[in-house]
C-alpha positions in Angstrom: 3.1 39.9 5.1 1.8 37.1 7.6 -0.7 39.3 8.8 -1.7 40.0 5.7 -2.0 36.3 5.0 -3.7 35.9 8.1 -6.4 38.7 7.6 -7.3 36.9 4.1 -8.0 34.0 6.0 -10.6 35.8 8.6 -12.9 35.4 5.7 -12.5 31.6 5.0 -12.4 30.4 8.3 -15.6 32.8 9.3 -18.4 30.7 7.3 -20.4 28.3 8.9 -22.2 30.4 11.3 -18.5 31.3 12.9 -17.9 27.7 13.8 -14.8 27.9 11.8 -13.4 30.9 13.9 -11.3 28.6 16.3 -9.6 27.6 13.2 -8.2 31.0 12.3 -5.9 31.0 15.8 -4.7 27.4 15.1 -4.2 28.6 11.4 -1.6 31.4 13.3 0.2 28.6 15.4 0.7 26.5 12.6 2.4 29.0 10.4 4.4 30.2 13.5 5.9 27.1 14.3 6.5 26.4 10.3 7.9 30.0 9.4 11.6 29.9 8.8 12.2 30.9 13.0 15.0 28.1 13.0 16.6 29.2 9.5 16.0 25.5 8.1 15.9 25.9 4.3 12.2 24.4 2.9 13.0 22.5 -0.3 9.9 21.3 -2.5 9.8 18.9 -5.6 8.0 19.9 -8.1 7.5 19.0 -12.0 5.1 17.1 -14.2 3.6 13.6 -13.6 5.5 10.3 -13.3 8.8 12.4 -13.5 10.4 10.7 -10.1 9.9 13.5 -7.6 8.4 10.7 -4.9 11.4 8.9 -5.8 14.2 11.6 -4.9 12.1 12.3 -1.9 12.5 9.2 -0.6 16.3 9.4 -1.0 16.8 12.5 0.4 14.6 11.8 3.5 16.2 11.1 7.0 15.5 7.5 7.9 16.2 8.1 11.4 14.3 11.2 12.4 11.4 10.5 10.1 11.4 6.8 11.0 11.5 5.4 7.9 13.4 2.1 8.4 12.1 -1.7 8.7 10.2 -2.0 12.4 10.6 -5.1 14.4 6.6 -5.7 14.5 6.7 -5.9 10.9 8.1 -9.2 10.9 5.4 -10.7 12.8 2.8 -12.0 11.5 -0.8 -10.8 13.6 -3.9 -11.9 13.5 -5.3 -8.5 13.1 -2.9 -7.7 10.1 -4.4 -10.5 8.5 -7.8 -9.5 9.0 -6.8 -6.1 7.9 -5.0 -7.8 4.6 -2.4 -5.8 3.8 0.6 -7.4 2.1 4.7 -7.9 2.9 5.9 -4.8 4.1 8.7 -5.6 2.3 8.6 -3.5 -0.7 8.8 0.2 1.2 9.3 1.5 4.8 7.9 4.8 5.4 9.0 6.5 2.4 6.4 8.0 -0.1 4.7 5.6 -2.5 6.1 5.5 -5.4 4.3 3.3 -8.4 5.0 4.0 -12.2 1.0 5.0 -12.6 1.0 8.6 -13.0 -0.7 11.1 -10.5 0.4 8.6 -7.3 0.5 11.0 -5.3 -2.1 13.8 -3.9 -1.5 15.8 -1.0 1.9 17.4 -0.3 4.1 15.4 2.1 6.9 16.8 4.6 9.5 15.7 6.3 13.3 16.3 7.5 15.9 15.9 4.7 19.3 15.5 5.4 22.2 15.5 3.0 25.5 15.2 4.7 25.7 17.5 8.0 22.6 19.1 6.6 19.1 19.3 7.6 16.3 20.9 5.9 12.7 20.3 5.7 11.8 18.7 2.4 8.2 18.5 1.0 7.0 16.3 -2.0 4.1 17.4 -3.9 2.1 16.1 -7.4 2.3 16.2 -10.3 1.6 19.4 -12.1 -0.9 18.8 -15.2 -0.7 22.2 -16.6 -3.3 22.3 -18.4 -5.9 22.7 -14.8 -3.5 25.3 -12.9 -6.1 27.9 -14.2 -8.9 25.7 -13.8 -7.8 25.1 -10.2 -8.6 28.8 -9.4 -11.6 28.7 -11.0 -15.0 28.4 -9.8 -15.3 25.2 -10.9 -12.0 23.9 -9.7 -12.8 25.2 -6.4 -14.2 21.7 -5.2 -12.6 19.2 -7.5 -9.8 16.8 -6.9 -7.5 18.0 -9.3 -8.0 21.8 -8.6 -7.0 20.7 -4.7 -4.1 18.9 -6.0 -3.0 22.0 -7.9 -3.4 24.1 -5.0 -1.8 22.2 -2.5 1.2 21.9 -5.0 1.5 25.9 -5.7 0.8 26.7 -2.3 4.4 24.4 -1.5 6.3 26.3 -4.1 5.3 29.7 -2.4 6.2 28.9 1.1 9.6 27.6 -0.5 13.3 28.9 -0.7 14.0 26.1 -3.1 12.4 24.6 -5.9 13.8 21.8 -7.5 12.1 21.4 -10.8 12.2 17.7 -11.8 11.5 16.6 -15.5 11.7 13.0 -17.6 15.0 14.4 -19.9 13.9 11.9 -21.8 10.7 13.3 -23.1 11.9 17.1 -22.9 9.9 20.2 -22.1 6.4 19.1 -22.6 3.3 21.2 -21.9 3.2 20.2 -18.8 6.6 21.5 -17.7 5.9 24.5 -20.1 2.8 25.6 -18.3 4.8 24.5 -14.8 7.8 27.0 -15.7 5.7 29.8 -17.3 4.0 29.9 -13.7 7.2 29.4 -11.1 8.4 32.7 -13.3 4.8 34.3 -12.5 6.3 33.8 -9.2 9.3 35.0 -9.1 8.0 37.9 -10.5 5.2 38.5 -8.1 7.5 41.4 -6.2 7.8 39.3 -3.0 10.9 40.7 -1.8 10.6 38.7 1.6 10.7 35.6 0.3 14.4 34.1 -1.3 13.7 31.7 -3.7 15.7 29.9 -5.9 14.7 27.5 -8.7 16.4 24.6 -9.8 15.9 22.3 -12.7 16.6 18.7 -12.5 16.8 16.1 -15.7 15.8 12.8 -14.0 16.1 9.3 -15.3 19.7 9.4 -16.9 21.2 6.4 -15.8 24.8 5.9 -17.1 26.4 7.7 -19.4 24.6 6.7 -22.8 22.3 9.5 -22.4 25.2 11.7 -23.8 26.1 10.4 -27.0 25.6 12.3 -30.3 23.0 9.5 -31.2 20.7 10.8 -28.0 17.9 13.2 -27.9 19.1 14.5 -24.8 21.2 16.9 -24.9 18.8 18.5 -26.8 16.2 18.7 -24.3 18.9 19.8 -22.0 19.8 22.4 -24.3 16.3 23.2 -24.7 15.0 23.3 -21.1 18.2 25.7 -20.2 16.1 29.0 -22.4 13.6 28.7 -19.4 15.9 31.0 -17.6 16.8 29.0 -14.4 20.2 28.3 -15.9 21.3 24.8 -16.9 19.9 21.6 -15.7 21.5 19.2 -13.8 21.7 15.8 -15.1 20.3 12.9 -12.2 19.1 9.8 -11.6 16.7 9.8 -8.5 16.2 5.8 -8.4 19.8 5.0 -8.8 21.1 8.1 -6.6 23.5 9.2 -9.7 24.2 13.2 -9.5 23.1 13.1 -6.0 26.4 15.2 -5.5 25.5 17.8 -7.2 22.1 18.1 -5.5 23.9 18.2 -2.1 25.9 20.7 -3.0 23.2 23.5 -4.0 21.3 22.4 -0.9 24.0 22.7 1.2 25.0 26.8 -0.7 21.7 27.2 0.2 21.1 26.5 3.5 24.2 28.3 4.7 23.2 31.6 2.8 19.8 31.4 4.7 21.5 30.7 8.0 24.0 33.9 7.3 20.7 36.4 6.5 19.1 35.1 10.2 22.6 35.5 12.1 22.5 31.9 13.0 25.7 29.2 13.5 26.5 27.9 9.6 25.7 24.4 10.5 22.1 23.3 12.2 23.7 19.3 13.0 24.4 20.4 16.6 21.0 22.0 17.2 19.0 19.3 15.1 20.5 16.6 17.6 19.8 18.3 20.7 15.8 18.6 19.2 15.3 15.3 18.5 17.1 13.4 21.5 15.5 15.8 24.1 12.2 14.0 25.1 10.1 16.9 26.8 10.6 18.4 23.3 8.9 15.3 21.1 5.5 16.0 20.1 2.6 13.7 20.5 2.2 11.2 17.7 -1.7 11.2 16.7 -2.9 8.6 13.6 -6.5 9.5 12.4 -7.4 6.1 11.3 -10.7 4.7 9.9 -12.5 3.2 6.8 -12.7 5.0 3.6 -15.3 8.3 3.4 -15.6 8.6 7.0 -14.2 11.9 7.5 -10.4 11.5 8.4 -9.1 14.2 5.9 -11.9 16.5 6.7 -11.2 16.1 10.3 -7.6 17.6 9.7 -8.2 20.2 8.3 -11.1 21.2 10.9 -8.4 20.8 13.6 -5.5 22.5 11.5 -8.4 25.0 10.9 -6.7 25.1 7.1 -7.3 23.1 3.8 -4.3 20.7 4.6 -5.3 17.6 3.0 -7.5 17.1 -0.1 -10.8 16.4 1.6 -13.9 14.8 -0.8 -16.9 13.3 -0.7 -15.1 10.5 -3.5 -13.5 7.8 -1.4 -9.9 6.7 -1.6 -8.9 10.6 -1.7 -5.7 10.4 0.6 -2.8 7.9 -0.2 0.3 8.4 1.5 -0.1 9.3 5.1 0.8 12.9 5.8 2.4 14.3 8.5 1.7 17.9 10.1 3.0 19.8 12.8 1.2 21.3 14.8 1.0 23.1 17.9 -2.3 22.5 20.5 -1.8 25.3 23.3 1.5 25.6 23.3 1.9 22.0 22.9 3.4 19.9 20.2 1.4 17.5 17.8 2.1 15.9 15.1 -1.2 14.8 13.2 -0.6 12.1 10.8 -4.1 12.0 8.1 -3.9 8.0 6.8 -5.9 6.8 3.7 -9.2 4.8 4.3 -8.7 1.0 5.2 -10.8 -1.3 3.9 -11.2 -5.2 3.6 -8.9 -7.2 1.6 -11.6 -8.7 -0.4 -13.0 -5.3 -1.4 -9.6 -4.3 -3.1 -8.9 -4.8 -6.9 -5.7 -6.9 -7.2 -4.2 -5.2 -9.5 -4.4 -2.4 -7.4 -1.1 -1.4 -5.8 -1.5 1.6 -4.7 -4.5 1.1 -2.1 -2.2 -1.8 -0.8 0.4 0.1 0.0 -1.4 3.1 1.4 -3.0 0.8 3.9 0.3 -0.3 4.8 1.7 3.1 5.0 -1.8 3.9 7.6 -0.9 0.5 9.7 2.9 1.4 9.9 1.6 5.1 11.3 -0.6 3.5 14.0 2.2 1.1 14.6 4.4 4.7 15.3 1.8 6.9 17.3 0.9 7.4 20.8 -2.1 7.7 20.3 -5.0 6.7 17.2 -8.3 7.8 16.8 -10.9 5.3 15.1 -13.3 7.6 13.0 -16.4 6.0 12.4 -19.3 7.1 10.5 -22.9 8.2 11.9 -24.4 7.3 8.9 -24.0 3.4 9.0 -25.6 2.7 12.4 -24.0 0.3 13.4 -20.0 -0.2 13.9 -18.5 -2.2 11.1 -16.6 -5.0 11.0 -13.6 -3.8 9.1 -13.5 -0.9 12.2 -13.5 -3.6 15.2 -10.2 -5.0 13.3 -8.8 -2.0 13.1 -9.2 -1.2 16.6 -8.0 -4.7 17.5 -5.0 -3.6 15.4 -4.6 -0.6 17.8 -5.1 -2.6 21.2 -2.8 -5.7 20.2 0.2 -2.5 19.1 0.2 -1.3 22.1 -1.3 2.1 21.5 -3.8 4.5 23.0 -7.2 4.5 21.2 -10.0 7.3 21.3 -12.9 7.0 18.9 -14.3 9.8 17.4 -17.9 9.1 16.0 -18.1 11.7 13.3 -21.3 13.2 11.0 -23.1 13.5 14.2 -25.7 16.3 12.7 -27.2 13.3 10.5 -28.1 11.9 13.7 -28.8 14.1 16.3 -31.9 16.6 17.4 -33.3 18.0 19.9 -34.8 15.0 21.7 -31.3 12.7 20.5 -28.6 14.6 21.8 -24.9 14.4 21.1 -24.1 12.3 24.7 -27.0 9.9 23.7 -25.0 9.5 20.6 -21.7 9.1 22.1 -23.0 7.0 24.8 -24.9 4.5 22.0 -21.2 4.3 20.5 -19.7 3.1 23.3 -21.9 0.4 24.7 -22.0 -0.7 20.8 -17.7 -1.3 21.2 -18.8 -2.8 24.4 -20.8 -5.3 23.3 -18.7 -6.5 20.4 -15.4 -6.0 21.9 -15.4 -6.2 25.8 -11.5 -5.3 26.1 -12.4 -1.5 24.5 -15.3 -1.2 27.1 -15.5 2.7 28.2 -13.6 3.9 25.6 -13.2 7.6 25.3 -15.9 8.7 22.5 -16.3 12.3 21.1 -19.2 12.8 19.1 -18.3 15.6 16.4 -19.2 16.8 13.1 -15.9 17.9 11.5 -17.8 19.6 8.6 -19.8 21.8 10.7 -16.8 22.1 13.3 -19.3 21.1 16.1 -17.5 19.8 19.3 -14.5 19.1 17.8 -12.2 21.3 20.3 -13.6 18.5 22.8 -11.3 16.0 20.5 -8.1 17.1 21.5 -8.5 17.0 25.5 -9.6 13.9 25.6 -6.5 12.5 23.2 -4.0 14.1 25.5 -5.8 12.6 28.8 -5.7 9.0 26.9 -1.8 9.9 26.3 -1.3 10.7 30.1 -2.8 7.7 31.2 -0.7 5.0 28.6 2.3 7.0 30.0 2.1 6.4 33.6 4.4 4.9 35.4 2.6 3.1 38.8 4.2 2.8 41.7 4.9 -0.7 43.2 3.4 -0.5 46.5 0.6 1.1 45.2 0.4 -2.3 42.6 1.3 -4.4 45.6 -1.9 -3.3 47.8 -3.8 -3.6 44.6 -2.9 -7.2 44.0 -3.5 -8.0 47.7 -7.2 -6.5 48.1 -8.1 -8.2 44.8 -6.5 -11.4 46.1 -8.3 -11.1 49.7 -11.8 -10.7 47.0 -10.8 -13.7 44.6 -7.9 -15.8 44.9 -6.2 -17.7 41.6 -7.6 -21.1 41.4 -5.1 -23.9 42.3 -3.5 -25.9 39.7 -2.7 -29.5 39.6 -3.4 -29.6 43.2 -1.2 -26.8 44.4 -2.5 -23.8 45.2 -1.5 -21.0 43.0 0.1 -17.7 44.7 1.0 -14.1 43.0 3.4 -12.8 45.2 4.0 -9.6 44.0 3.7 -7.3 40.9 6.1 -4.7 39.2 5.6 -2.3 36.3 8.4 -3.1 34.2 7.2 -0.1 31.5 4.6 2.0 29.9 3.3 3.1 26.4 2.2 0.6 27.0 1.7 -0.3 30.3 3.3 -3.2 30.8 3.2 -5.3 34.2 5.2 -8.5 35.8 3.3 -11.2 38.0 5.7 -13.0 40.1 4.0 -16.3 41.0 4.6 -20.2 41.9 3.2 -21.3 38.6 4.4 -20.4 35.1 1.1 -19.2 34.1 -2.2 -18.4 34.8 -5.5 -19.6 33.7 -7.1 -17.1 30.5 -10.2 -16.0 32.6 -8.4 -14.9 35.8 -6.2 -13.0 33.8 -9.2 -11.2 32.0 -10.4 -10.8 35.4 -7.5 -9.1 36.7 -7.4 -6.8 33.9 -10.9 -5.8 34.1 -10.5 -5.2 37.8 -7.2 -3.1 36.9 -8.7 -1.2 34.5 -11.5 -0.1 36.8 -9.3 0.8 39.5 -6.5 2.9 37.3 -8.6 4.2 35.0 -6.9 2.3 32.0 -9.3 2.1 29.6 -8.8 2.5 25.5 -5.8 0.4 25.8 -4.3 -3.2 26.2 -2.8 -3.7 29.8 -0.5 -6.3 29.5 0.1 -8.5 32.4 3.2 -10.6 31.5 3.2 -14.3 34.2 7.0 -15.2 35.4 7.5 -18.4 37.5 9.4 -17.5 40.9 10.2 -20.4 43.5 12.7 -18.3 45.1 12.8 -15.6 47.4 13.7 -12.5 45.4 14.2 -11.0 48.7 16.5 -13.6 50.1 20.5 -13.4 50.8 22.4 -15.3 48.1 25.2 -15.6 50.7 22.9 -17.2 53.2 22.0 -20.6 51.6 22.2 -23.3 53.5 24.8 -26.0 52.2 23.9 -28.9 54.0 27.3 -29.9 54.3 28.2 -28.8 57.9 29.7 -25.5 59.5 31.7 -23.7 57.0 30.4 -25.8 53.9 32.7 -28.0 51.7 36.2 -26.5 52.5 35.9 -26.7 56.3 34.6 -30.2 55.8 37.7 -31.0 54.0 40.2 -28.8 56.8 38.5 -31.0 59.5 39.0 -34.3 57.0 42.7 -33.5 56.9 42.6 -32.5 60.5 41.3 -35.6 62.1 43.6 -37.7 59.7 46.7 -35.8 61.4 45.7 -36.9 64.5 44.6 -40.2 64.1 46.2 -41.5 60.8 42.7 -42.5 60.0 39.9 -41.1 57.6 36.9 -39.9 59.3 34.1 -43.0 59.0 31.2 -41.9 56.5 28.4 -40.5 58.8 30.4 -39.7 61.7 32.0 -36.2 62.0 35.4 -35.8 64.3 34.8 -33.7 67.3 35.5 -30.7 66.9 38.8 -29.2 68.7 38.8 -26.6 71.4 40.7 -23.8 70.3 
């Protein structure tokens, strides 16, 4: 059956001229390394608009291994968030956005869900309008937002062993959930005897008990939604976690009678564990950042070589930031497509939802190793909104590759691709002198042009914000850029750096040991110019961190001299008590008692 799925795909990835042919083989890895090889049971949410689905992802999510807990840089307040303008970051952490305007969200999300002892990879999808699931096959759908979302939603259900079928038991079966069911039983239906999946209907949004008086509606509905032949719902509340229980308990059926079909241990906890605390196994985090209609989306998919992520010439397209694994050579990714950032003063107020998908963007740049700044051929010139989201980048703490993308808009024969790059980068240099020789790769992610060039050079930047120096290797640095320019004296003293040490990477971090407690601003810059050039660190903040040292570090605590005589204090006082023995009088102040011949 894969290779069938992977023959269909020959065709797809084959236009272009055969640019698109590299994509077929990542296409492979990608649905190796997400086929069901570790037995973890894929759960999607699916059902009609605005019927909580974001909302019971985000509760079954795993805060730790997804991350999705309150980080300590959120608390400050930046000058480059500000330029950015998003607002508190208080409302949500890492979770889905969820907003009461119907249609939130887009693209399908995944992550790891854990219930108990249980893992399982969960994935969140939209909402199902039912009356475009034929008009998303269509001709006309093909290329539209809403036939993408439709697609992206039915392609979930299919690579699925459960469904959990989410409706507003308050408003019953509508069409929407009609069309919805009449099309998961198409499904079932569809003779794919490879694939064991189960459907389960949820009633959301019963809070309490009142639900289930005579006087109510909905037992109705309930009674009503049972004839769709996927047996009897199951009465929840996703925002106030009521008939979580029962949720756990078909997840957890479920996951054991997939581990017993693949001869595997009955409980993944012990394996999940040993995944995520082993650190050779931990992919590398990459954030595709940039403004709005640059490319980002359509970047992802070219590298993915598969329709991922809704991609669009309409800006604003992508929302929550999604998260795909992938695998680059035999080498783990995780890609993370964010929406478009722009200005604070371009947003609509009452808009929410851009709000928060800039935040949920920052907060993955804030968690990747490395981010890559798409700009846009087309505007010339670098905007202002991308310098502060670089800055954003450098002041983190992360790597940062630019990727100038559209580059067949620009380039001919007599304007190559390097004079492109090459215009990009002295452009950053220019308006921001601390991202001078920054790695740029000029692509055209539609056309697939020199975007296998993209992931070298991100792995390369990842190397280098890794490394660990050694400290003599720092030491002779600092003394040869000492010998060429020595710190200027302070207050009349002259100033000394005695030695350095790296007391971490990602980012690389570094500890001046000197006489003064800091140093002036332009000798630092100097410094890390000078570092930079000689390490090769550039794309990223070094940050050189001043500590005050009068003392030898080097020097024997036991050897300090007391300047109270031989044997300090207490043989002061035995030859005090001595002398008065002999003499019945106290030794005078100033004089010392000769000492006895023993």
């Amino acid at each position: 059956m894969f290779l069938n799925q992977c023959k269909s795909k020959i065709g797809i990835l084959a236009s272009k001229n055969g640019v698109w042919m590299h994509g077929f083989f990542n296409y492979c890895q990608r649905r190796t390394i997400s086929s069901n090889a570790n037995a973890d049971l894929i759960v999607s949410i699916l059902g009609p608009p605005n019927a909580g689905k974001s909302t019971l992802f985000n509760r079954l999510m795993c805060k730790e291994s997804n991350r999705a807990y309150r980080l300590g840089s959120d608390k400050k307040k930046t000058r480059s968030n500000a330029r950015i303008g998003y607002r508190s970051p208080s409302k949500r952490s890492g979770g889905a956005i969820v907003t009461p305007v119907a249609g939130t969200t887009r693209d399908r999300r995944e992550c790891i869900g854990r219930v108990g002892g249980t893992t399982f990879r969960l994935v969140d999808t939209a909402g199902v309008d039912g009356e475009k699931i034929d008009h998303a096959f269509g001709k006309q759908g093909k290329h539209s937002m809403d036939g993408a979302m439709i697609r992206q939603t039915m392609e979930a259900a299919k690579q699925s062993d459960l469904v959990l079928l989410m409706f507003d038991a308050r408003l019953g079966v509508t069409s929407d959930l009609a069309e919805t069911v009449r099309w998961l039983r198409k499904l079932s239906n569809a003779g794919d005897q490879q694939q064991h999946r189960e459907i389960v209907i949820l009633a959301n949004k019963l809070e309490g008990d009142r639900w289930a008086s005579m006087d109510s509606n909905v037992l109705d509905n309930l009674a009503e939604v049972s004839r769709a032949g996927f047996g009897e719902a199951i009465p929840i509340s996703a925002e106030h976690g009521e008939g979580m229980v029962d949720v756990a308990e078909i997840i957890d059926k479920y996951t054991l009678e997939k581990r017993q079909r693949f001869g595997l241990p009955l409980t993944n906890e012990e394996t999940y564990k040993k995944n995520t605390d082993d650190d050779n196994e931990k992919p590398l985090q990459l954030a595709i950042l940039g403004r709005q209609n640059v490319g980002k989306s359509t970047l992802v998919n070219s590298l993915l070589g598969e329709e991922r992520v809704i991609a669009g010439d309409t800006p604003g397209l992508t929302r929550d930031s999604i998260k795909v694994p992938w695998l680059w050579k035999e080498r783990p990714v995780q890609i993370v497509d964010t929406a478009g950032i722009r200005r604070g003063l371009q947003r609509e107020r009452s808009d929410e939802i851009e709000d928060l998908a800039v935040l949920d963007a920052m907060r993955a740049m804030k968690l990747a190793d490395v981010a890559v700044l798409v700009l846009d051929a087309q505007a010339q010139y670098i905007q202002r909104q991308e310098l502060a989201i670089a800055d954003s980048v450098v002041r983190e703490g992360r790597a940062l590759v630019v990727a100038a993308n559209k580059m067949d808009l620009v380039v001919d024969d007599e304007y190559t691709k390097h004079d492109f790059a090459k215009a990009v980068q002295e452009q950053i240099e220019v308006r921001f002198p601390m991202l001078r020789k920054t790695p740029v790769v000029a692509m055209s992610s539609l056309l697939g042009h020199n975007v296998k060039k993209l992931m070298p050079t991100v792995f390369e930047a990842r190397d280098r914000w890794a490394r660990v120096m050694p400290t003599g290797v720092l030491n002779r640095w600092l003394q040869d850029v000492m010998e060429e320019h020595s710190p200027p004296s302070q207050a009349g003293r002259a100033t000394k750096i005695k030695y350095i040490i790296q007391t971490k990477g990602r980012p690389p971090t570094f500890l001046l040991f000197c006489n003064v407690s800091e140093l002036p601003v332009n000798y630092l810059r100097y410094l890390t110019r000078h570092f930079q050039d000689s390490f090769n660190f550039f794309g990223m903040e070094v940050r050189l961190v001043v500590k005050k040292s009068d003392k030898n570090p080097f020097g024997n605590k036991s050897n300090k001299k007391s300047f109270v005589g031989i044997g300090g204090w207490k043989g002061r006082q035995k030859r005090m008590i001595a002398q008065l023995k002999k003499t019945g009088m106290p030794t005078k102040k100033g004089k010392r008692g000769k000492r006895s011949k023993s």
